[in-house]
VEXLUM-534633 format. One line per field, with one value per residue (C-alpha): x, y, z; residue in three letters. Coordinates in pm, 1 decimal, always signed. Each point is the difference from the previous one (the first is absolute). Layout:
BEGIN
px = X, ...
py = Y, ...
pz = Z, ...
resn = Ala, ...
***
This chain:
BEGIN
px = +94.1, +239.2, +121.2, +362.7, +111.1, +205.3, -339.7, -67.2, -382.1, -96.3, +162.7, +346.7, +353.9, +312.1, +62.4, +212.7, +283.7, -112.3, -274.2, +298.0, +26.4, -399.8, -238.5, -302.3, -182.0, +117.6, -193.7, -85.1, +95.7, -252.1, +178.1, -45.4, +161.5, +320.9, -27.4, -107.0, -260.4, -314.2, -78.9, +96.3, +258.9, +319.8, -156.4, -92.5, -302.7, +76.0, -204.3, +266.4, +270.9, -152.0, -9.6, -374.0, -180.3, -315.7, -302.9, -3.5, +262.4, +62.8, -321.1, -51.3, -254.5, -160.0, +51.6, +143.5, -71.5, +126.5, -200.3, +85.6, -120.2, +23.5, -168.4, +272.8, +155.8, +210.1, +126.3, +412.0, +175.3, -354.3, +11.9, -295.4, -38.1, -5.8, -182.7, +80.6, -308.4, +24.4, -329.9, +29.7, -23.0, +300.6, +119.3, +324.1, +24.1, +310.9, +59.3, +237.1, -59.3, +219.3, -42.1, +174.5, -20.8, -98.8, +291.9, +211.7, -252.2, +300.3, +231.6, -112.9, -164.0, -323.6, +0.7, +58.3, -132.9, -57.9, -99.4, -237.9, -23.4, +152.9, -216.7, +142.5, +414.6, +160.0, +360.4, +155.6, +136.7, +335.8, -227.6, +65.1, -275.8, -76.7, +73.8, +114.4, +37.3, +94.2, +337.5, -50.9, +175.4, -290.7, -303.3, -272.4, -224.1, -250.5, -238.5, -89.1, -166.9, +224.9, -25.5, -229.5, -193.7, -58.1, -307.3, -193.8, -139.7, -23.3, +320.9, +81.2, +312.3, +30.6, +143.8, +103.6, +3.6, +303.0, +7.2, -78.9, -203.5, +155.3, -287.5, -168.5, +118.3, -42.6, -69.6, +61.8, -115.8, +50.8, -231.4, +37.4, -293.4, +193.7, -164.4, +285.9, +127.6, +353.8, +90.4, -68.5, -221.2, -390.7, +53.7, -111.9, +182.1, -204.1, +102.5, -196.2, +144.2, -149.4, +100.2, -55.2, +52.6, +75.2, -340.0, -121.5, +104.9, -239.3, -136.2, +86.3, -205.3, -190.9, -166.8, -310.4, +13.1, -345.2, -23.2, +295.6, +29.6, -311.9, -28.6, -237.0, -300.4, -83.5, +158.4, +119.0, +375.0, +84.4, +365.3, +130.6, +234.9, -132.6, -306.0, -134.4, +2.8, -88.7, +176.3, -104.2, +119.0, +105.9, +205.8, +30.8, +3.8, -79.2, -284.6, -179.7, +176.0, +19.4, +212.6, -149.9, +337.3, +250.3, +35.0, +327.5, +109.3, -244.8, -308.2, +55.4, +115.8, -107.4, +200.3, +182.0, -85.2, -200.1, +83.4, +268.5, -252.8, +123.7, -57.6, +192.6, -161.1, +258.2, +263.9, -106.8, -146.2, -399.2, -136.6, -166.4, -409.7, -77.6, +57.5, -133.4, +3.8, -140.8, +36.1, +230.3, -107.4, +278.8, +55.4, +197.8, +364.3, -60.2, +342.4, -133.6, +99.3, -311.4, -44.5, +67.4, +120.2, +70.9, -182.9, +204.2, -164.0, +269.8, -128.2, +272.3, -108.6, +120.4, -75.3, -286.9, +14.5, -256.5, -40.4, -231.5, -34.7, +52.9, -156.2, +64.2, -355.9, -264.3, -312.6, -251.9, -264.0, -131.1, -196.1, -81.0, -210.3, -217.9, -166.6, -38.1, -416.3, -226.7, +293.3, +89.3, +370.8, -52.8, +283.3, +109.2, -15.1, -69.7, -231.1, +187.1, -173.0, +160.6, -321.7, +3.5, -110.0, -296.7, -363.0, -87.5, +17.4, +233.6, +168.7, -82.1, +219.8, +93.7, -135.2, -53.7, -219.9, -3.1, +190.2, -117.6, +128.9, +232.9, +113.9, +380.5, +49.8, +342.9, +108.9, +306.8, +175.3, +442.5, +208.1, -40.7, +414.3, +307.6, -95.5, +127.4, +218.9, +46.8, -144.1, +229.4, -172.3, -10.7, -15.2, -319.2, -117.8, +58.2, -67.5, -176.0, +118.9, -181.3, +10.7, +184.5, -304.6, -254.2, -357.4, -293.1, -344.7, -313.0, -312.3, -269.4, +55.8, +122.9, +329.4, +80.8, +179.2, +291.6, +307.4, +245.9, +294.5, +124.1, -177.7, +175.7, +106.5, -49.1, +248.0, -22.9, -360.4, -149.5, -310.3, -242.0, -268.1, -211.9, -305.0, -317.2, -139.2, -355.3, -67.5, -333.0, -94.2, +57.7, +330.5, +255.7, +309.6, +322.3, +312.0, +368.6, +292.6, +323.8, +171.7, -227.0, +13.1, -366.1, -55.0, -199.1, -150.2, -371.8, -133.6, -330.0, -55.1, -333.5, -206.0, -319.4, -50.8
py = +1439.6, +206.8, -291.3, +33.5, -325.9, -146.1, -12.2, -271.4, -57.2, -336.4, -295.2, -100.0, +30.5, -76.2, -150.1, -309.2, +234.4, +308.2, -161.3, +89.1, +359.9, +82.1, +34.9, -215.1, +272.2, -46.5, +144.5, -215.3, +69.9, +193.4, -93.0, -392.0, -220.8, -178.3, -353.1, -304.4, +117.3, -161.0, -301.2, -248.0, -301.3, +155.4, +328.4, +206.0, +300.5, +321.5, -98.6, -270.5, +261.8, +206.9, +314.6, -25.6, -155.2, -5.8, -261.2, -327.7, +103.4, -214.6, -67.3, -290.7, +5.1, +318.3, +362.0, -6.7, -177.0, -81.9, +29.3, -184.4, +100.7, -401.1, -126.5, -215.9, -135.8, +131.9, -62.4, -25.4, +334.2, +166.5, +303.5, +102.4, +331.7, -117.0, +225.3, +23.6, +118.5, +71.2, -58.7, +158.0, +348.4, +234.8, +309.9, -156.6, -291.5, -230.8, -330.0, -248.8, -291.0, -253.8, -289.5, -374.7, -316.6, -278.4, -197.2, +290.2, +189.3, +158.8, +93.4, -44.0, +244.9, -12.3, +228.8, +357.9, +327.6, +330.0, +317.0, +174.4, +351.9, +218.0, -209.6, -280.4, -176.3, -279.0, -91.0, -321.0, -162.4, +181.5, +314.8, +185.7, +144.3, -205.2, +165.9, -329.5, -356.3, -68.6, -199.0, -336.9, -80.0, +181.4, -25.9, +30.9, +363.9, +132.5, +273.1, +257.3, +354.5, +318.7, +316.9, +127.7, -308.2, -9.8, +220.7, -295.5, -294.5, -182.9, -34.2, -172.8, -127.2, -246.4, -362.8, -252.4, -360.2, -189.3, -75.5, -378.3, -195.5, -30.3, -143.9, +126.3, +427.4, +83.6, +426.9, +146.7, +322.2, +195.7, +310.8, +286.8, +202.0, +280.9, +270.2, +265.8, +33.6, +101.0, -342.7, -348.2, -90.8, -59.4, -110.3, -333.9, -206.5, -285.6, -300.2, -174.4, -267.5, -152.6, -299.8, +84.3, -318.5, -29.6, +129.0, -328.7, +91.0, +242.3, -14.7, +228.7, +351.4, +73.3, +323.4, -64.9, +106.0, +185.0, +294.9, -41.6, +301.0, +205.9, +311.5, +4.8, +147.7, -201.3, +269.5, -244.3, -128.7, +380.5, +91.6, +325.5, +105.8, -56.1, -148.6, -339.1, -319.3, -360.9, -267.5, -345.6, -319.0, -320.8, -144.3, +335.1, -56.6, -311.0, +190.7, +340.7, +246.2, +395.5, +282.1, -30.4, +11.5, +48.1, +390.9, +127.0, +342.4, +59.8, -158.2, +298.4, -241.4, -306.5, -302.8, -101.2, -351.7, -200.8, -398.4, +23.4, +98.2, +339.7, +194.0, +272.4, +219.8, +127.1, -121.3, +162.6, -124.4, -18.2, +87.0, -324.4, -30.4, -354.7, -345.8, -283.5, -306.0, +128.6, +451.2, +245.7, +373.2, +193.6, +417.1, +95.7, +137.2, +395.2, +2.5, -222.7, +98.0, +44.1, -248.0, -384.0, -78.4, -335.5, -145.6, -266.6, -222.2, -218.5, -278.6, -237.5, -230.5, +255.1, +274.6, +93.6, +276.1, +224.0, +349.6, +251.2, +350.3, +326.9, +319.3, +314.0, -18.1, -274.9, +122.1, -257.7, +57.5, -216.4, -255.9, -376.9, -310.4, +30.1, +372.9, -138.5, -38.3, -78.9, +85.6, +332.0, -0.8, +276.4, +206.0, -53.7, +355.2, +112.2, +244.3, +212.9, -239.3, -294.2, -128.6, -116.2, +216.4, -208.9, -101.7, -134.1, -352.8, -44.8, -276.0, -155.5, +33.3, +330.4, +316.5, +277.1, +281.4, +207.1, +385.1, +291.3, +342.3, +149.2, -295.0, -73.2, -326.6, -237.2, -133.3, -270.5, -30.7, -168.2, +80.1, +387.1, -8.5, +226.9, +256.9, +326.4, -60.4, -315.4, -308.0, -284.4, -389.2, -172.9, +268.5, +87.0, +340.9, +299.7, +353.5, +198.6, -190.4, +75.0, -157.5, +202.2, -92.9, +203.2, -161.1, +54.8, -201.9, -7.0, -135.2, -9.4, +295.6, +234.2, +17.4, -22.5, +246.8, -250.6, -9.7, -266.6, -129.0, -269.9, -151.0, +28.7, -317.0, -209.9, -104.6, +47.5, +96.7, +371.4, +122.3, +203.1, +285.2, +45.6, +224.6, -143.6, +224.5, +120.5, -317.0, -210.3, -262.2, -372.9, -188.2, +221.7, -77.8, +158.7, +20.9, +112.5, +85.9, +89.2, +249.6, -123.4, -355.2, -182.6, -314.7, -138.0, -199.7, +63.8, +91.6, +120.1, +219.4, +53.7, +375.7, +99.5, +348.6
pz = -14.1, +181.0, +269.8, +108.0, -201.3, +332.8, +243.6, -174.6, +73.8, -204.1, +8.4, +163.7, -107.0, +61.7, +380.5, +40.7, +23.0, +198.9, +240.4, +282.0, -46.1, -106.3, +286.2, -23.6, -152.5, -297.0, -395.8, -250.8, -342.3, -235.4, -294.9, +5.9, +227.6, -28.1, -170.7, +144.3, +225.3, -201.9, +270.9, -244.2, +36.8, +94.7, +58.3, +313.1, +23.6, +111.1, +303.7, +128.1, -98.7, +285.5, -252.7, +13.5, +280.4, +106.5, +163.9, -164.2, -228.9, -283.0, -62.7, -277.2, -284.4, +56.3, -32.5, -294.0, -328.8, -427.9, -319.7, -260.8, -348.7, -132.6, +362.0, +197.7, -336.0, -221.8, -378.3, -29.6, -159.6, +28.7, +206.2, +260.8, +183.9, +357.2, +245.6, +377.8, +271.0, +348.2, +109.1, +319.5, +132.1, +68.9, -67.7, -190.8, -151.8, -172.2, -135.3, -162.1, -172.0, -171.4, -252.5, +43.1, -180.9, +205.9, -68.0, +167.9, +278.1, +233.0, -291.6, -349.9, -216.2, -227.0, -268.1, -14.2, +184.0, -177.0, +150.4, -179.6, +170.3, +280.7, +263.3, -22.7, -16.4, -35.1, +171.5, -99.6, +288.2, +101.3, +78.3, -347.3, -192.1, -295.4, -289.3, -224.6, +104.9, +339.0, +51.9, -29.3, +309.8, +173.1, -240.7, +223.9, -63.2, +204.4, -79.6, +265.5, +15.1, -19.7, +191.2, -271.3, +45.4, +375.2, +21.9, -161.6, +113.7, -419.1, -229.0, -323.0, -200.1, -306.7, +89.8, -282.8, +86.3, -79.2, -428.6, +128.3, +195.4, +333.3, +177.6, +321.4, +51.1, +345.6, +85.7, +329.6, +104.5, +331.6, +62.3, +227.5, +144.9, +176.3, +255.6, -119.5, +344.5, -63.1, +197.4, -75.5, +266.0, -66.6, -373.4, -151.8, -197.3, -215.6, -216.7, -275.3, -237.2, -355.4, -176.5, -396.2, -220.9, -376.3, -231.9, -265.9, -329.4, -149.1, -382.3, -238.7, -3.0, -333.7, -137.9, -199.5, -345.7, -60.2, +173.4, +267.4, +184.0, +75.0, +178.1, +303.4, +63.7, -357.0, -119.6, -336.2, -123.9, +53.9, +193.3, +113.8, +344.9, +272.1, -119.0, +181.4, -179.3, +17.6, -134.5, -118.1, -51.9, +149.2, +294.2, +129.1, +341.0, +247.6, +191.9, +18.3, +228.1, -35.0, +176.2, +324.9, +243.4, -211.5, -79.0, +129.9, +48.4, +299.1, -202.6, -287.0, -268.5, -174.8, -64.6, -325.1, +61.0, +202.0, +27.0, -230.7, -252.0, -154.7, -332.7, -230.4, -268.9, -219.0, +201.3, +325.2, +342.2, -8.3, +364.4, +104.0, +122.1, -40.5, -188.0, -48.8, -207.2, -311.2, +75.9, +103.4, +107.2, -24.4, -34.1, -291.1, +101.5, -65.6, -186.2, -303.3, -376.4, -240.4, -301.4, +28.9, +361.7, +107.9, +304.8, +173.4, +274.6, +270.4, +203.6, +177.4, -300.5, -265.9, -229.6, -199.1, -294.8, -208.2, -171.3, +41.1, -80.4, +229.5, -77.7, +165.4, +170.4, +13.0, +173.9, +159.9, +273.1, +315.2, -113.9, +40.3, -206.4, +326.7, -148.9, -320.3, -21.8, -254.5, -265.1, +164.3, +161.2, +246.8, +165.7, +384.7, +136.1, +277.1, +242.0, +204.9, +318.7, -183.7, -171.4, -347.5, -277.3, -155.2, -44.4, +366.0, +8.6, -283.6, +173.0, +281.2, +355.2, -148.2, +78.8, -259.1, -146.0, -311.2, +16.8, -76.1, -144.1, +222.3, +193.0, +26.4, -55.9, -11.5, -305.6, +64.0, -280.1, -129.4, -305.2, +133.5, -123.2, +122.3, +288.9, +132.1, +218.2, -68.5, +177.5, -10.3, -42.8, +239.8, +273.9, +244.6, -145.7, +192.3, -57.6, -320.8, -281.1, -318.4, -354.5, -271.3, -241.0, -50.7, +74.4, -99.9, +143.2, -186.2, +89.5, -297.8, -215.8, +309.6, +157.6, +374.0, +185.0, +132.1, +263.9, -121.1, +278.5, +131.6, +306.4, +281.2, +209.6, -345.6, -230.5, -381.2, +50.5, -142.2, +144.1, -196.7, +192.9, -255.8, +22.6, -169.5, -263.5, -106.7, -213.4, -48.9, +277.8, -76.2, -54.1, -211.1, -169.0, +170.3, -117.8, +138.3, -293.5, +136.3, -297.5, -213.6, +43.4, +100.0, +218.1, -245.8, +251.2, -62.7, +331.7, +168.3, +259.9, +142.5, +63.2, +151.7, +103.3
resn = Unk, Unk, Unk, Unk, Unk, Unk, Unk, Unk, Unk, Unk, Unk, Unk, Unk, Unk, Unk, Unk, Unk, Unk, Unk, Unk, Unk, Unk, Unk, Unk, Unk, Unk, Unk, Unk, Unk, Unk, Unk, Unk, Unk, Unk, Unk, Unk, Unk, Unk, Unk, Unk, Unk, Unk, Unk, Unk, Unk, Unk, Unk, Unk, Unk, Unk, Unk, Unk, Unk, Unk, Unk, Unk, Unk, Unk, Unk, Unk, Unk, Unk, Unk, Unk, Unk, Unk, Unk, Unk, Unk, Unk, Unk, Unk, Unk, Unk, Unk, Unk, Unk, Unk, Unk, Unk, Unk, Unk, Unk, Unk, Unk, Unk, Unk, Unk, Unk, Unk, Unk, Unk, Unk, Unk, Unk, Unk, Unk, Unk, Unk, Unk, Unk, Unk, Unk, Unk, Unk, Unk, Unk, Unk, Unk, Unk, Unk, Unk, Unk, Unk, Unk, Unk, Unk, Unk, Unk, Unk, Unk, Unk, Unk, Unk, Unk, Unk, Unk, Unk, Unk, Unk, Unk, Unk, Unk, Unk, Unk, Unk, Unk, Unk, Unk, Unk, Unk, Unk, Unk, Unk, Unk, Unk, Unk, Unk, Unk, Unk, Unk, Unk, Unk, Unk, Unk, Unk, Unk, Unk, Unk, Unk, Unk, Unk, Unk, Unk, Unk, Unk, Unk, Unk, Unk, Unk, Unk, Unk, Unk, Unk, Unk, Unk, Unk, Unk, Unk, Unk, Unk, Unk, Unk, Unk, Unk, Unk, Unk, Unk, Unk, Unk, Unk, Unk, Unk, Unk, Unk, Unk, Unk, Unk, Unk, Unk, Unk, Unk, Unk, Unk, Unk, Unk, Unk, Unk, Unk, Unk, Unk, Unk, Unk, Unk, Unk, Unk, Unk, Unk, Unk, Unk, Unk, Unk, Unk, Unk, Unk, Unk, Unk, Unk, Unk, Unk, Unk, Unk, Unk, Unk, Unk, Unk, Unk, Unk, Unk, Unk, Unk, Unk, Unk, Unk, Unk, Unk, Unk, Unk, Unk, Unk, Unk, Unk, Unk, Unk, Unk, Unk, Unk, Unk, Unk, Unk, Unk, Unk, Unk, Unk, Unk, Unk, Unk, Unk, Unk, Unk, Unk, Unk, Unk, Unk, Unk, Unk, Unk, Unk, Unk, Unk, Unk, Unk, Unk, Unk, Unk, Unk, Unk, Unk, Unk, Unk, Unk, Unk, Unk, Unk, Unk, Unk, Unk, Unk, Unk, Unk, Unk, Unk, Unk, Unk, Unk, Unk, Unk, Unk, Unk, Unk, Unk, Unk, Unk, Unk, Unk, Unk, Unk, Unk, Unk, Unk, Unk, Unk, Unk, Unk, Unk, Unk, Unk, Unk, Unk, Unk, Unk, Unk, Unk, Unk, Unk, Unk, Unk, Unk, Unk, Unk, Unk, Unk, Unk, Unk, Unk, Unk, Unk, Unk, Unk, Unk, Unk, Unk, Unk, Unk, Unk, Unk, Unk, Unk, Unk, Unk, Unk, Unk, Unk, Unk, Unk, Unk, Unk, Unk, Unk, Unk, Unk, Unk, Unk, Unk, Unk, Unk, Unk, Unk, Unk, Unk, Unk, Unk, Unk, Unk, Unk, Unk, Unk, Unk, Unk, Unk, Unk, Unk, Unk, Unk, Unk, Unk, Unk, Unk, Unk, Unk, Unk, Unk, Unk, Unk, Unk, Unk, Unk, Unk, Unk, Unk, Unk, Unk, Unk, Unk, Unk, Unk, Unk, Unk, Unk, Unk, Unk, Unk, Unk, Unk, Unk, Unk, Unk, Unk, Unk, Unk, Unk, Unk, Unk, Unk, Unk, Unk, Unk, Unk, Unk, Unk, Unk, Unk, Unk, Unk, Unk, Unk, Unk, Unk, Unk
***
């Protein structure tokens, strides 16, 4: 954004000092306002600053709004990624939001603020940039957007509770839906506030023993980078809950945790999908050893170990218990309409039919391995990325002619355009190796010419 930095088109500044000698007209800053302008106890909004005004402004409990990974609780010393939504329209947007214990709501603070990109900073309360802990003579931190940050209307940044219960936390936030003016008249300014309280002490998390870490798509206690997984066990989580909401980096990449639930395969950050009580589905960090990697599971009621073991690729296609039928386990692919590939009627609310030679059909399939260029986990796919193995599809005794890439606007997912070849009708076995390595799963796909 190429913005002369003093225009100043977000949120206020600076003003107790120069209100004399700057017409009314004055810029709000696009680079986060000054502290102390969240609505909170002790606090103004930009709005009653008069570097942003506009009808009704401050408006109170709408417009802009928190998500918090753990719901409004939180564990002590656990850290959440806390993401901020202005849920208005505008053509620039800015926020700040601070944390206080209940015991101290003007001046105390709870916990600690960490920016986790260019979108967003943190100044502690004498208007520095946090870089380490604020002076304790003015703790209090408040997270805003940047200059980088202002073209968006969603941001994120990690919070850790206190290392003790404090009781009741109270958040403040103060959106800004801006019209980009170049003055600060016709903007809105809007205040929310939660109350989070101390989370019951969870259980212990457990991996089961048999078979703990299996890779989806029943694709079998098989590992490699990149490949998706799903983890079982015990006191995992306290409820079922996936992604939805919480992807940062304009929705383009997953989070590391979600409800202070989190995982690490060989030491490294697993991209989060979903937990629950007794399962985790989690994408293998890309940056994995091979061999014997630990897999490490933290919930705010501790840490859970195993083993398992990466290869370099790890092959598995689409399927599901559902398309297993009268002891065949047939594949999930797909018409290029979107209708199964199967006898009609295989299973019921479904729709399929058989294929024939020469159809194109869609094979889904994880454990495809490293890509060129490389696809980092975690990360909405984008662009031709294609799997340094070399793969090979066979259905009965004929191979496929086959495309092999990543799908785009998926993550960790390959897709497979396989053509179907001049084989027998009924249901025949199909297969996908990846430099020579097999599924092994078994699976049927159906012809008819």
């Amino acid at each position: 954004m190429k913005e002369i930095k003093h225009k100043r088109l977000i949120l206020c500044g600076r003003i107790a000092a120069v209100l004399a000698v700057v017409p009314i007209l004055m810029l709000g800053h696009p680079d986060g306002p000054d502290p102390r302008n969240t609505g909170a106890p002790g606090d103004k909004t930009c709005a009653q600053a008069s570097c942003h005004v506009g009808p009704g402004n401050p408006t109170a409990g709408s417009g802009v709004e928190i998500s918090f990974p753990g719901g409004l609780t939180y564990s002590p010393g656990v850290k959440q990624t806390i993401t901020v939504r202005v849920t208005e329209s505008a053509n620039r947007f800015g926020f700040q939001a601070t944390a206080r214990p209940g015991s101290n709501l003007s001046n105390g603070q709870a916990g600690d603020f960490t920016a986790t990109d260019e979108r967003v900073q943190v100044l502690c309360e004498d208007g520095r940039v946090k870089t380490s802990a604020c002076n304790s003579a003015a703790p209090v931190q408040f997270a805003e957007q940047t200059l980088a940050g202002s073209a968006a209307n969603t941001w994120s940044f990690d919070w850790t509770p206190p290392a003790t219960d404090v009781g009741t936390i109270n958040f403040y936030v103060a959106g800004n839906a801006a019209n980009g003016n170049g003055t600060n008249a016709g903007d809105r300014i809007f205040t929310r506030s939660y109350t989070l309280t101390p989370a019951a002490s969870a259980p212990p998390p457990g991996i089961r023993a048999e078979q703990p870490v299996l890779q989806a798509f029943l694709g079998g206690q098989r590992l490699s980078p990149g490949t998706w997984l799903e983890i079982y066990g015990s006191n995992l989580a306290t409820a079922n809950k996936d992604w939805g909401g919480l992807f940062t980096e304009n929705n383009t990449k997953a989070p590391s945790s979600i409800d202070g639930v989190s995982v690490a395969i060989d030491g490294k950050p697993a991209a989060m999908y979903f937990i629950s009580p007794n399962q985790i589905n989690v994408q293998a960090p890309d940056t994995i050893g091979l061999g014997p990697v630990s897999v490490e599971v933290t919930t705010p009621g501790g840490k859970a170990t195993t083993t398992a073991t990466a290869t370099a690729v790890s092959p598995a296609m689409l399927t599901t218990p559902a398309f297993k039928v009268n002891g065949k386990q047939y594949i999930a692919a797909l018409h290029q309409d979107r209708v199964f590939v199967g006898p009609a009627g295989l299973i019921a609310g479904a729709s399929f039919r058989p294929a024939k030679p020469g159809d194109i059909v869609t094979i889904y399939t994880v454990g495809c391995g490293a890509t060129e260029p490389a696809s980092p986990s975690g990360v909405v796919v984008a662009g031709l990325r294609t799997p340094k193995a070399a793969a090979r599809v066979t259905i009965g005794q004929a191979t496929a002619q086959a495309a092999v890439a990543l799908s785009p606007g998926s993550i960790g997912l390959c897709q497979v355009n396989a053509t179907i070849p001049n084989v027998s009708n009924g249901d025949q076995p199909i297969e996908l190796t990846l430099d020579g390595s097999p599924t092994g799963q078994g699976l049927f796909i159906t012809v008819q010419q």
